[in-house]
N, C-alpha and C positions, 0 to 999 in steps of 0.2 A: 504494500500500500504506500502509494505516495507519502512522504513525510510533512507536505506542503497543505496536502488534505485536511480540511478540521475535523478534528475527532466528532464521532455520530456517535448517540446513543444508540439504543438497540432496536429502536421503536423507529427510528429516523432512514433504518435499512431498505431499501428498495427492492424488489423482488429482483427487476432487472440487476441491480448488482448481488444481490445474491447469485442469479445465475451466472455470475460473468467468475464468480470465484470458484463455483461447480465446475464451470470448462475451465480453467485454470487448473484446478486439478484433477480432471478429467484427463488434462497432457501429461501428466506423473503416470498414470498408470493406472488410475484406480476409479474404483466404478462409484460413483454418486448421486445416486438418482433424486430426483426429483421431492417424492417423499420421505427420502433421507433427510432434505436439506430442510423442510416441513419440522422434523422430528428435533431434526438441529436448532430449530430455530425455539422451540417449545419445552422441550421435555426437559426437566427438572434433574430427573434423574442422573443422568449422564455427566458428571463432575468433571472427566476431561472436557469434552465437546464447548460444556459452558465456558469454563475454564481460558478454554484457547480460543472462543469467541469472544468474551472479554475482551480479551488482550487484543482482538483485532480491532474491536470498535474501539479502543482507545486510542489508535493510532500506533500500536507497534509492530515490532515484524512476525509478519504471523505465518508458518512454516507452509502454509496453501496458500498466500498471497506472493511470497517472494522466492516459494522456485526451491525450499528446502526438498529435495525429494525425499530424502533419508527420513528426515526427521515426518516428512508427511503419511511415508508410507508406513511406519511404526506407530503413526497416530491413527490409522487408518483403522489395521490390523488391532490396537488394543480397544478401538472402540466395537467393534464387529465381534471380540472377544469376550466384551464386556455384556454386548448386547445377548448372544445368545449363551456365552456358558460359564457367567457371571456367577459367583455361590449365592451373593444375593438374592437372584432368582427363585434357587429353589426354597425363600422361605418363602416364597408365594404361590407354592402346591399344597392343596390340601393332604391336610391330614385325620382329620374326622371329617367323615362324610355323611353318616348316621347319627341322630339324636335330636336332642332339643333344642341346640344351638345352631342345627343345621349344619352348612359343609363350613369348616373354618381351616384356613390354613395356618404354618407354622407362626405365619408374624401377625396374627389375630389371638392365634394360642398365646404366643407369648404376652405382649399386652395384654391381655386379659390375665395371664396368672400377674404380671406385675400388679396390673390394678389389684388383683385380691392384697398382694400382700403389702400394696400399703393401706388396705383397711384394716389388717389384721394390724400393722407396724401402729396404725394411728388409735385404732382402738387399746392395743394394750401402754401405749404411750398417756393416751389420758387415763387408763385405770391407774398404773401408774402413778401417776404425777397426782391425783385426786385421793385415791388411798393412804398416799405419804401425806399429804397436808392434814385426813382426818387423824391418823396415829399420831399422828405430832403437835396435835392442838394440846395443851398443859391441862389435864383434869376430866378427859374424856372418857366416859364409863364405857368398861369394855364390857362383852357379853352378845346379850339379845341387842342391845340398842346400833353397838357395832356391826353387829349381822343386817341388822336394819340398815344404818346407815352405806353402807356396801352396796347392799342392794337398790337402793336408790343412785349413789353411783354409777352403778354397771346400767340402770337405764336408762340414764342423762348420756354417759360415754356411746351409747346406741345411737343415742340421737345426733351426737357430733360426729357419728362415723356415717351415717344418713346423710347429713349435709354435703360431707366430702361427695357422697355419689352425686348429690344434689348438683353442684355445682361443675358435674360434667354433663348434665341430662340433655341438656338444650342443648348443646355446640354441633351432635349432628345433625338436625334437624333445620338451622341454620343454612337453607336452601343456596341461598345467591353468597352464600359467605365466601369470601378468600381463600380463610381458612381451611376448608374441606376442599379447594384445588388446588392449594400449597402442597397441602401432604396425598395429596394424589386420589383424591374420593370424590365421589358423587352423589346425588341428593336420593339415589337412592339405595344404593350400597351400603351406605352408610345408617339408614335406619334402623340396622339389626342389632348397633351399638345402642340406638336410644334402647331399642325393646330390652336389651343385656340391662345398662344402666337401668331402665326404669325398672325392673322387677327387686333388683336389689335394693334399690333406694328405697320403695314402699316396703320389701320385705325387713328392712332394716327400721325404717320407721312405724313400722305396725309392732315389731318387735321393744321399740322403746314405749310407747303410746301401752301394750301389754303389763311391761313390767312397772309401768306408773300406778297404772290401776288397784295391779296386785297389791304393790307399796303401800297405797293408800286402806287398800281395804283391810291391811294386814294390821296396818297403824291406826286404825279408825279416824283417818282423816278422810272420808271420799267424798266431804263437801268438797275437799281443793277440785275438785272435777268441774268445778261450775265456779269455778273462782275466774275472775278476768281483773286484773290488779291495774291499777295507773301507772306502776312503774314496773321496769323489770320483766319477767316471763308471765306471760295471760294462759293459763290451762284452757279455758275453755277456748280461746281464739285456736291452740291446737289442735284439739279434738274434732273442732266444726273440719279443720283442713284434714282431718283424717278421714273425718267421712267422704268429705269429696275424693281422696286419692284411693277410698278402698271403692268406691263407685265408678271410679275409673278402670282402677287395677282388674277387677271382676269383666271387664268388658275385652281385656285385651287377650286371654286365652285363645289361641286359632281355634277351638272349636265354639268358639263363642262368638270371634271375630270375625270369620271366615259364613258364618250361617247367616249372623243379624249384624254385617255391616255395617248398616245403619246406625244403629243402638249405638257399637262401639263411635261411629262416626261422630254421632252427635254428645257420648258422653265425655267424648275427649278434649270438648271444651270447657270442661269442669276443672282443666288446671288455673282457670282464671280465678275464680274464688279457691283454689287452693294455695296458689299464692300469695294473693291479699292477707289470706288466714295464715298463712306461714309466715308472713311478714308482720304480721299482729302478735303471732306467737313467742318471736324470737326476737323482734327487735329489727330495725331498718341496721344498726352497727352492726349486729354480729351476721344480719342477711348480705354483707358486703361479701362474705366469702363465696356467697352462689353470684355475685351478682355481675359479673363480667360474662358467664354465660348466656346468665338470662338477656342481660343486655343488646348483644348480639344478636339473640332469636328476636325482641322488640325493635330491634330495627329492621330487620332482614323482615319480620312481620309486617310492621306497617307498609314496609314500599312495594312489596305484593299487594295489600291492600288497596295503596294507592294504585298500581297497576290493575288491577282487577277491576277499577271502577269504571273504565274506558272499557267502550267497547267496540270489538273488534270487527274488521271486513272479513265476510267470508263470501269467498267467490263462488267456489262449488261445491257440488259433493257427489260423487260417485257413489252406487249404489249397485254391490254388487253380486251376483246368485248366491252367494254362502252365507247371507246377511250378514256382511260386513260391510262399514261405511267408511271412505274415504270422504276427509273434511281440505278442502284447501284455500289457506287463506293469502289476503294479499301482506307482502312481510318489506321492512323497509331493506334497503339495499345496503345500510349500514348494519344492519343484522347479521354475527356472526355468530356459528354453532359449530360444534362437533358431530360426528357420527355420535349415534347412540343416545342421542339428547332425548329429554323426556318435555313435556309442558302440559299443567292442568288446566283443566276447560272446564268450566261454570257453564249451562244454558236456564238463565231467567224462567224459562218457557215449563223445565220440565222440574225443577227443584233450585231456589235463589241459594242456598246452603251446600251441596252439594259439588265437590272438585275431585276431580277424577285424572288421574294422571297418566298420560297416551305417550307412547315414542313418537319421535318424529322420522316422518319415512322419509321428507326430503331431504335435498343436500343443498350445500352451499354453493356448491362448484356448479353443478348444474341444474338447479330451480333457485337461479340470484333471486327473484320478485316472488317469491312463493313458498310458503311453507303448510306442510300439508301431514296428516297424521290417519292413522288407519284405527279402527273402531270395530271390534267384533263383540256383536249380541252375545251378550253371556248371563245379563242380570238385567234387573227393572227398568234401573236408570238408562242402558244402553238401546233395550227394545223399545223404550217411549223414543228415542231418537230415531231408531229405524222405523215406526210407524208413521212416525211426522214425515220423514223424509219419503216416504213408500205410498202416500195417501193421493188418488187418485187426483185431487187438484193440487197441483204442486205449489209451494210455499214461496209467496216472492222474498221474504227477507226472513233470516234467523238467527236471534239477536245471540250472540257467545263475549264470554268473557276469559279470558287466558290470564296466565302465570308461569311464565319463565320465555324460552325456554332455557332448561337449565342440563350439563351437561358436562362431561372431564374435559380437564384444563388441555390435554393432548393425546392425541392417536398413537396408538403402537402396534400395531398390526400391520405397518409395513416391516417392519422389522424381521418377520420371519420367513423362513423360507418357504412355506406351506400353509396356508388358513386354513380350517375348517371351522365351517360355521355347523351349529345343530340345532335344532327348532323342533317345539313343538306346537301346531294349532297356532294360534295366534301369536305364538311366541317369535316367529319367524319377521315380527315387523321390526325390532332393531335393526336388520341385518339388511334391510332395504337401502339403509343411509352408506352402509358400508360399503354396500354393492355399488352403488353409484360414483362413491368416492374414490374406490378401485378404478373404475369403469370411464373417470374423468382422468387418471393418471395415466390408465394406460394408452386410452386414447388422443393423449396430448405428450404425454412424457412415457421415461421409461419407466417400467414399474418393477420396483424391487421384490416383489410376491411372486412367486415363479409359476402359484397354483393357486387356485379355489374350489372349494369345494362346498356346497352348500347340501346338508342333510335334513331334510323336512318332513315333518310326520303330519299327517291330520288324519281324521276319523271317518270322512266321505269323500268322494270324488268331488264334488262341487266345490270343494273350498280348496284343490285346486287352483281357481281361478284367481285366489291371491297373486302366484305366481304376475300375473299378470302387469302388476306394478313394480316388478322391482326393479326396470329401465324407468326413466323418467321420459316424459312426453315433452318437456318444454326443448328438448334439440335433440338430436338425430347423431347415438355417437354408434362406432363399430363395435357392438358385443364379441368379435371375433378377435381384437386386439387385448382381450381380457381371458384367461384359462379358465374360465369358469365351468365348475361341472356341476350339475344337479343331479340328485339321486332323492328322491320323491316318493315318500309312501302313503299309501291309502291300507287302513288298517281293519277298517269293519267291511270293505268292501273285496271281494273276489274277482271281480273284472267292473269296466268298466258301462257305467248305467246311462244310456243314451239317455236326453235330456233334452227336450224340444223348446224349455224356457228359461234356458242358459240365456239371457240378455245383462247388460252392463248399462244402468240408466245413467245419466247424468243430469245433474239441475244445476241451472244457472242461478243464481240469486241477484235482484235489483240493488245496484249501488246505493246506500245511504249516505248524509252530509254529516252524520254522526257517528260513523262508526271511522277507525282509523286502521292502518297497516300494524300487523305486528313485529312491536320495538323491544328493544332493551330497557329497563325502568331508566334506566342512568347512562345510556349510551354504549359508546365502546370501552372506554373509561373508569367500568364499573368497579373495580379493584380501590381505584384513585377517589373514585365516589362516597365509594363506605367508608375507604378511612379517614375520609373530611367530613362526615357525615358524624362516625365516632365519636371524633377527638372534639368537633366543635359541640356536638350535642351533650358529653360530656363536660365538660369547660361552664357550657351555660347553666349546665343541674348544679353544677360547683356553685356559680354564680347568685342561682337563683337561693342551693341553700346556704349561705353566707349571709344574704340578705335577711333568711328566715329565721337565722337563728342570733342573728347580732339585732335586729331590730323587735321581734318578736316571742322568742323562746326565752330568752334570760332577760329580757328585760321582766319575765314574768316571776321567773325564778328568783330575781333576786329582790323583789319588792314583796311578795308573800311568802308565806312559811312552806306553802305546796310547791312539789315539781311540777313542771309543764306536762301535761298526758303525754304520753307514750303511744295511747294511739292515734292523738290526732296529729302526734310528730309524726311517725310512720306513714300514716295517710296522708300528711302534706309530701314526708318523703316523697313518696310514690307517684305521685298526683305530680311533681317537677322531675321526675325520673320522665315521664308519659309526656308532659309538655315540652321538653326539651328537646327528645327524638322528635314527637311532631310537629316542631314549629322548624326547627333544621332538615327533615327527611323529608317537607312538604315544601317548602323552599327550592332545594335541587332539583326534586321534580319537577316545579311548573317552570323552572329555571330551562330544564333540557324539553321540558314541551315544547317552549315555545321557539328552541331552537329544531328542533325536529319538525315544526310546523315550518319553519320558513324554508325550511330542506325541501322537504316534499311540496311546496306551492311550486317547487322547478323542475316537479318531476311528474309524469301526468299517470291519474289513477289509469289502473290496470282495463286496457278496452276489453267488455262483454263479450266474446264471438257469442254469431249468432251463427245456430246449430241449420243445416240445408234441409230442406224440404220439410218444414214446418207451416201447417196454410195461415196459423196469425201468428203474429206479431206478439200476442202478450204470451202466446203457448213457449214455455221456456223450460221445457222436460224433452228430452230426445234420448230414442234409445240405440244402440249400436251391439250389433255379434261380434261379442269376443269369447270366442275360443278356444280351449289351451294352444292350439295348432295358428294360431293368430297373432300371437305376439310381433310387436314393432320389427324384430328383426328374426327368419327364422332360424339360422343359425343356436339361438338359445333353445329350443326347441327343440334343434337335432342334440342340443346338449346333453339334454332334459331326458331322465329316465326314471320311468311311473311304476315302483312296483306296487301289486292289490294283493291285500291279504296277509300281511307279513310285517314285522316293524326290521328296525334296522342293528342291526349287528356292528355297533360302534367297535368292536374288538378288530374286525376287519379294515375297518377305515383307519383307522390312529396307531397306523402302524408308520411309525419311521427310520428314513433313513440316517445311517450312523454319522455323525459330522450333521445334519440338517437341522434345523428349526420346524416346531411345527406349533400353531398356535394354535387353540379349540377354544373356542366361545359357543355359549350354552345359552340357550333362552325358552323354557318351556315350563312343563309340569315339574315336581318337584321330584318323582320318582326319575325322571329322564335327566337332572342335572346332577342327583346322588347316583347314578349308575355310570355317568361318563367320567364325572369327579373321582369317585373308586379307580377306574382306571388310569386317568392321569396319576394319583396318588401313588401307583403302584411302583418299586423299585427299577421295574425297567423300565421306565417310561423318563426318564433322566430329561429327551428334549421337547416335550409335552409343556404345554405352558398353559395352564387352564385359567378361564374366567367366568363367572356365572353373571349372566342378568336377571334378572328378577324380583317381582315387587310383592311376590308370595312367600311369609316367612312363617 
């Protein structure tokens, strides 16, 4: 690199000069494809890669800009070393794959025993430290009284060892957080940590909430039950917050959670009053120790909120024989995603409460102005969508509301030498995003994946016709520039059941002046967003309570003989914790509205086609034969092989070769992602690299 050059940050890089440093070292000798230089530019991981890009965007000599070839091809080779036979790697193979925790691999086992044992580290620390201060008080009657007092210890130290969990509960749930694509998670990966978290915080908290009881009733105190003090700890502000959290906790069992959704859905807004009460219970000073998590989820909450309140263009929706719906909406052009992104959809129409969280099947590369997600009937909520859309006079406008979408900070799945993807039923719409994103590389660049293989199960020939979507329609690329193989089964069926009302409808919906493109709450920026967002919101609750308590609280305190309530400090607490995110997080928003408004006035909404041979004008339903034998190009077709009757013998497929990469990504029923997970798990499976999606735990 020139020395004359001014140094660029990292954000200041050009694609075109990224590629100009790709042939640059393209001339050494060595191969860099396209989505290498994607990985390069993103992934975290890779400590040399970042490393030595650093050092180029600050203007030094960087071993691929000036021609070291020694030194480039050593860098090459240990990143390509790194990436596939890395020891780090394999602590990201599972190792239980059966149980209650479902499949967890080494460095989720790990974590997880650390966290136990700093409950156990913290809990015997404060027996401890609480038991020394009673034996040492001068004059303390031992006996029964000490047996007593013990015991009251040991279930006050419960309670302190509750808050610890407390105070991680929220951070994964923390949707658009930083934090959860810092350390390499997703918004919904990551939930199986709240489920973890949450059963032992309650279980930990029910167990102190227990031994109070007992205490009391042991010592014939159990008015303190209904005791709520002005200063200090309020019993009964506890107790109210236990019952909300064991009215929670009882809903969240999969055989509970998984029958009456709903129930659980709507009980799970019962952490609002159990926090209030927990914050009544303990105090706003000592609720500081949870309160950086919680914090987090209050902002990250509201600006969903805020996002949620717009609503959204939807342009079409495809409607097709397996009752499954294809929703597509129009998306701004500053909108970036990953493969594999998810985003929840509200419809006003069919339940104003209700978010339901879909993959997104488009890509970025190729549907820039479109983003679109696929919908298969399985439950109430989804058949009231397919009937609306299905109902003889078709719908001119259907009002939706979104949230996110949200999705990993970076792609790794060029990385290996072989993909297999495996799907079950509906599980196969991840894999659409991937598919295209493949299918955009290879057809414009080289693609480092040397193969695909895509494994799909469903239950009837008609759903099948998903296949159908996973080229995209908005351009015209060569499926044959892509190795893609399909291998397709249909499982209740023995051959295939000719079908005379195989049709693919589409409905157009009429433009509104109300509804907008789907954006980012915060732009592209959003990283930069939250932590101004944070730090000022936090700053002004400082602010406001400095004000609260130098003008208000001790002025009270020291003019009468009473302290100031305890709970109506908490409750002001609270009340400037809640004012502070939303006067700051509501702010940035209409900040970037109204910069997003003046973007899109120079860019013209998305034109209506109107569908041929339609005799009016308002008629805006048209239906087309699509086929499995129909697809945009046939080439995928001759790809495409249908077995009936049979499921698929993953032992067969995941088989590799020695020196190769092979990546397996899983997206279906639970018994299909514990039977592939056992197999990557297994000793010989050393260059296996397994991943699960899914939002069933």
């Amino acid at each position: 690199m020139d020395s004359v050059e001014k140094r660029k940050t990292r954000n200041e890089w050009t694609d075109v000069e990224m590629d100009s440093l790709i042939v640059k070292k393209e001339k050494l000798g060595m191969d860099y494809s396209a989505p290498e230089k994607r990985e390069f530019r993103n992934e975290g991981m890779e400590i040399i890669q970042l490393a030595l890009m650093l050092l180029c965007y600050d203007g030094y000599r960087c071993p691929i800009c000036s021609g070291n070839g020694i030194i480039a091809r050593n860098f090459d080779n240990t990143v390509l070393s790194f990436a596939k036979n890395s020891y780090l790697a394999q602590w990201k193979r599972p190792i239980f794959v059966k149980g209650p925790l479902g499949i967890v691999s080494r460095t989720e086992l790990f974590f997880l025993a650390a966290f136990i044992l700093l409950l156990c580290w913290s809990f015997s620390a404060y027996v401890h430290m609480f038991f020394g201060d009673v034996t040492r008080q001068p004059g303390f009657p031992m006996g029964a009284n000490l047996w007593k007092a013990k015991m009251e210890i040991a279930g006050l130290t419960l309670g302190h060892a509750g808050n610890v969990c407390l105070a991680f509960v929220f951070f994964p749930v923390t949707r658009s957080s930083s934090l959860l694509r810092l350390l390499g998670l997703t918004s919904e990966s990551s939930i199986k940590y709240h489920i973890w978290l949450g059963h032992i915080t309650l279980a930990l908290f029910s167990a102190h909430s227990l031994y109070f009881i007992i205490f009391w009733a042991s010592t014939n105190q159990i008015s303190q039950m209904l005791e709520w003090a002005e200063t200090g700890i309020s019993n009964l502000a506890g107790e109210i917050a236990m019952v909300f959290g064991l009215a929670m906790w009882a809903t969240t069992f999969p055989c509970i959670r998984r029958k009456f959704f709903e129930l659980f859905f709507y009980t799970h807004y019962l952490y609002i009053p159990l926090m209030v009460f927990y914050v009544f219970h303990v105090g706003f000073s000592y609720f500081c120790i949870t309160l950086p998590g919680f914090y987090l989820f209050l902002v990250d909450r509201y600006l969903r909120f805020l996002q949620s309140q717009r609503k959204v263009r939807l342009v079409s929706a495809r409607i097709l024989p397996c009752k499954a719906v294809e929703l597509n909406f129009s998306k701004c052009l500053g909108l970036r995603y990953n493969p594999t992104s998810i985003m929840f959809i509200n419809l006003p129409g069919i339940s104003k409460l209700q978010w339901h969280p879909f993959t997104v099947t488009s890509n970025n590369n190729t549907d820039p102005d479109r983003l679109s997600v696929l919908i298969k009937c399985e439950g109430s909520w989804t058949e009231s969508l397919y009937q609306k859309l299905s109902q003889p006079i078709p719908l001119e406008r259907l009002e939706v509301s979104v949230e996110g979408p949200y999705g990993p900070a970076s792609i790794h799945f060029f990385r290996h030498d072989t993909l297999v993807m495996i799907s079950g039923g509906s599980g196969i719409t991840p894999f659409f995003s991937i598919i295209r994103e493949l299918l955009f590389y290879a057809s414009t660049r080289s693609c480092k994946t040397k193969q695909v293989l895509l494994i799909t199960s469903f239950k009837k020939s008609v759903d099948l016709t998903m296949l159908d979507l996973l080229l995209p329609v908005s351009a015209n690329y060569d499926i044959t520039q892509l190795p893609l193989r399909i291998e397709a089964y249909v499982t209740r069926e023995k051959e295939p059941i000719p079908d005379d009302q195989k049709l693919c409808q589409t409905v157009w919906f009429l433009p509104s002046a109300t509804d907008a493109p789907v954006s980012a709450s915060l732009g592209s920026n959003t990283w930069l967003w939250h932590g101004a967002i944070i730090s000022s919101s936090f700053f002004t609750f400082l602010l406001f309570f400095g004000i609260l308590a130098r003008y208000y609280v001790y002025p009270v305190d020291n003019s009468t003989s009473m302290r100031f309530s305890y709970t109506e400090r908490n409750a002001l607490s609270m009340f400037f914790v809640c004012l502070s995110i939303a006067m700051t997080a509501t702010t940035a928003f209409i900040w970037h509205e109204k910069q997003n408004a003046k973007k899109m006035m120079q860019i013209h909404s998305l034109d209506r086609p109107k569908p041929k041979g339609i005799p009016r004008p308002g008629q805006w339903l048209y239906n087309s034969k699509r086929d499995l034998e129909s697809f945009p190009h046939q080439s995928l077709f001759q790809n495409t092989t249908v077995h009936y009757g049979e499921r698929p013998d993953f032992k067969k497929y995941l088989r590799v070769r020695e020196g190769s990469s092979m990546g397996v990504l899983v997206s279906g029923p639970t018994m299909m992602r514990q039977q592939v997970a056992a197999i990557c798990s297994s000793s010989e499976a050393d260059n296996l690299h397994f991943e699960s999606m899914s939002f069933s735990f």
